[in-house]
C-alpha positions in Angstrom: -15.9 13.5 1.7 -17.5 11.8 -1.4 -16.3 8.5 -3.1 -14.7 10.7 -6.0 -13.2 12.9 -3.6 -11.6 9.3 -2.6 -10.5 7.9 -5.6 -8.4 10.6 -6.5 -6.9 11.2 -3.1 -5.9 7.3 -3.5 -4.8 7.6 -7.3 -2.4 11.3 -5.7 -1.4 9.0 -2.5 0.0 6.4 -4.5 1.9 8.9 -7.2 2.9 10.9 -4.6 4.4 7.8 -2.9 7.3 7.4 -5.6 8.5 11.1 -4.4 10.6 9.8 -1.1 11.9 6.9 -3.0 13.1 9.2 -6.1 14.6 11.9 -3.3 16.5 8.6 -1.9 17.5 7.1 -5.5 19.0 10.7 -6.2 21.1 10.5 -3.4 22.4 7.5 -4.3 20.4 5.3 -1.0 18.1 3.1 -3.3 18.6 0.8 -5.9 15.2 -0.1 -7.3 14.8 -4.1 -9.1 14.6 -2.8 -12.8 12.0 -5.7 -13.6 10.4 -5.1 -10.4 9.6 -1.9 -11.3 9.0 -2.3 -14.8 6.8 -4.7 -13.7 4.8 -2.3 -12.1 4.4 0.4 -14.2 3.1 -1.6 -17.1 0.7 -4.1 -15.0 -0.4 -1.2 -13.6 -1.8 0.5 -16.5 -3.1 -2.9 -17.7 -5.1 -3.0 -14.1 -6.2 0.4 -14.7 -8.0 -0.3 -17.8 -9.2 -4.2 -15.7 -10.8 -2.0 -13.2 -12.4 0.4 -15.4 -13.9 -2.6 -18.0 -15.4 -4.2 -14.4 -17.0 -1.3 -13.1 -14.3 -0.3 -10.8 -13.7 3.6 -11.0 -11.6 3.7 -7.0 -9.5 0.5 -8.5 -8.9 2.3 -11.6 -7.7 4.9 -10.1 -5.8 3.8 -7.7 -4.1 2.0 -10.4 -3.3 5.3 -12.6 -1.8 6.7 -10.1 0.5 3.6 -9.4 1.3 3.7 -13.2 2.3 7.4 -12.9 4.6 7.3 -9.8 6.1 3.3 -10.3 6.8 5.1 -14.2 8.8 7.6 -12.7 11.2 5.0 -10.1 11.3 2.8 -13.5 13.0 4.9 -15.2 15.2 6.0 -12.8 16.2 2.1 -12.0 17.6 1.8 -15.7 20.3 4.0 -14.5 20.8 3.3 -11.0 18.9 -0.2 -10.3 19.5 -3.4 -9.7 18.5 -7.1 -11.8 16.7 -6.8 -15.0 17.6 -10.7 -16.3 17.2 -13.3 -14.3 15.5 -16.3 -14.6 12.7 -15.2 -11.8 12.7 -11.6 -14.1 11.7 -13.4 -17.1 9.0 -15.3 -15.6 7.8 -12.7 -14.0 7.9 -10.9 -16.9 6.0 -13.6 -18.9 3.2 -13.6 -16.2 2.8 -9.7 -16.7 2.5 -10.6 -20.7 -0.2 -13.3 -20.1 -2.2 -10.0 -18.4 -2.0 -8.3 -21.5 -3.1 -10.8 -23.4 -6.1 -11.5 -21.1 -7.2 -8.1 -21.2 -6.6 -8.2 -25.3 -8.9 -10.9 -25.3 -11.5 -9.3 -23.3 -10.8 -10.6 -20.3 -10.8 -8.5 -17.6 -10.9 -9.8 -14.5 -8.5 -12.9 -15.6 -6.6 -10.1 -17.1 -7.0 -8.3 -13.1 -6.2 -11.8 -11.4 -2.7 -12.1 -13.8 -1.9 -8.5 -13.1 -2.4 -9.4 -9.2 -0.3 -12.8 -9.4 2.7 -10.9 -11.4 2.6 -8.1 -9.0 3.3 -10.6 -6.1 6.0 -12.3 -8.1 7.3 -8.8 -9.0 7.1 -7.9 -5.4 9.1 -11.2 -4.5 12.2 -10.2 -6.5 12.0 -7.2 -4.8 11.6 -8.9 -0.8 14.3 -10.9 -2.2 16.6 -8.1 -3.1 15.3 -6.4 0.8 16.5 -9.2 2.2 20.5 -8.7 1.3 20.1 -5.2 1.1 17.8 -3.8 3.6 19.2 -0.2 3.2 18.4 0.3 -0.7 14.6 0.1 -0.2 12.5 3.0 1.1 9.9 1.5 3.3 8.0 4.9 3.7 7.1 5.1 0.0 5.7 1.5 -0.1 3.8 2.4 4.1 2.3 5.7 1.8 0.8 3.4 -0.9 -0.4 0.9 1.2 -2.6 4.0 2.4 -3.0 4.7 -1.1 -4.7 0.8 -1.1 -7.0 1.5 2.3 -8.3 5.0 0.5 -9.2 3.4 -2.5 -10.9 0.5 -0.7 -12.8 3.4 1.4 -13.9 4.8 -2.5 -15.6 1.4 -3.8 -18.9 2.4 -4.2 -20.2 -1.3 -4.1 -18.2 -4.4 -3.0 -17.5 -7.0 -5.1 -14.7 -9.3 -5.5 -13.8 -7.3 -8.9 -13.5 -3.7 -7.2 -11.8 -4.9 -4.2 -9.4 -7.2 -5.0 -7.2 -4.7 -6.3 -6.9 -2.4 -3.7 -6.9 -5.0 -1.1 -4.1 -6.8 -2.8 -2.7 -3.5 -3.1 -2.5 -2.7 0.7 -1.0 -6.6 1.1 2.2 -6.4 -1.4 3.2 -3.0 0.0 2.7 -4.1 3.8 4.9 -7.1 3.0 7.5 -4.8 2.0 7.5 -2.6 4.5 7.6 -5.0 6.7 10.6 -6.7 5.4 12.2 -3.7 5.1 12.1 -3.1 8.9 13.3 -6.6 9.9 15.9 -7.0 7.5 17.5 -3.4 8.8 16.4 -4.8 12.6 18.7 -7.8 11.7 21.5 -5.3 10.6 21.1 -3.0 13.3 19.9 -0.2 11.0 17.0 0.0 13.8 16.3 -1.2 17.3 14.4 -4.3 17.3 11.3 -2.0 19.0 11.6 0.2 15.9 11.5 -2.7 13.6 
């Protein structure tokens, strides 16, 4: 299978990993963090266009893909989410500006960094909300796109801290929710502690 072959397999992986979460929100099971995922969706085209300016075609698009399935759970959370103005939604809504105005200013890889470090925080709100409400999380959407992460990682064509740190950050935020998605339903008794 050739690198292209594994960039867009990534970029389908992580759009296609918004489908169980949307079948859950529909029924009413998840509440996705508004800012969370707004968040997402716009850092993710800004990383998109990072990737691209650094020579990163397997970050890139990884990165349209997220943009095109995090999109999709955005605009379902204005209806049936959770948050949106907090004080911890503003900053991290301020961090996900700066990225803009990195990349603006021709900046791409503090631009990449900023998208990176507003992700995390944007991922935070959303451990945060895991932790009180195991249940409205769908841990098998965020388990497909850290895949999404390890295929686009496979489709660097030549390491360098630019065209991995995406993906490999990638694979970390979406591990971290999985995982506390699956102790926070352990600590309800959603799942057996083996399960977890």
């Amino acid at each position: 299978m050739g690198r292209g072959t594994i960039e867009l397999a990534s970029a389908a992986l992580t759009a296609g990993s918004s489908m169980p979460y949307l079948v859950s929100i529909s029924r009413h099971a998840a509440r996705p963090q508004r800012m969370s995922w707004f968040v997402f969706t716009a850092l993710s085209a800004v990383a998109a266009v990072s990737q691209l300016r650094t020579g990163s075609s397997a970050g890139a698009w990884l990165a349209a893909g997220s943009a095109v399935g995090f999109g999709a759970i955005f605009a379902c959370s204005l209806r049936w989410g959770a948050g949106g103005w907090s004080r911890a939604d503003r900053g991290t809504l301020a961090v996900a500006v700066l990225a803009v105005v990195l990349l603006l200013a021709d900046r791409p890889l503090a631009s990449l960094l900023t998208v990176i470090a507003a992700e995390v925080a944007a991922v935070a709100l959303t451990v945060a909300k895991v932790s009180a409400a195991p249940t409205e999380e769908v841990w098998t959407s965020w388990a497909i796109d850290a895949v999404a992460g390890v295929a686009a990682l496979a489709g660097v064509a030549t390491w360098s801290f630019g065209s991995v740190v995406y993906p490999a950050h990638h694979v970390a935020v979406n591990v971290w929710v999985v995982l506390a998605v699956r102790r926070g339903r352990a600590r309800q008794g959603q799942l057996s502690p083996r399960h977890a």
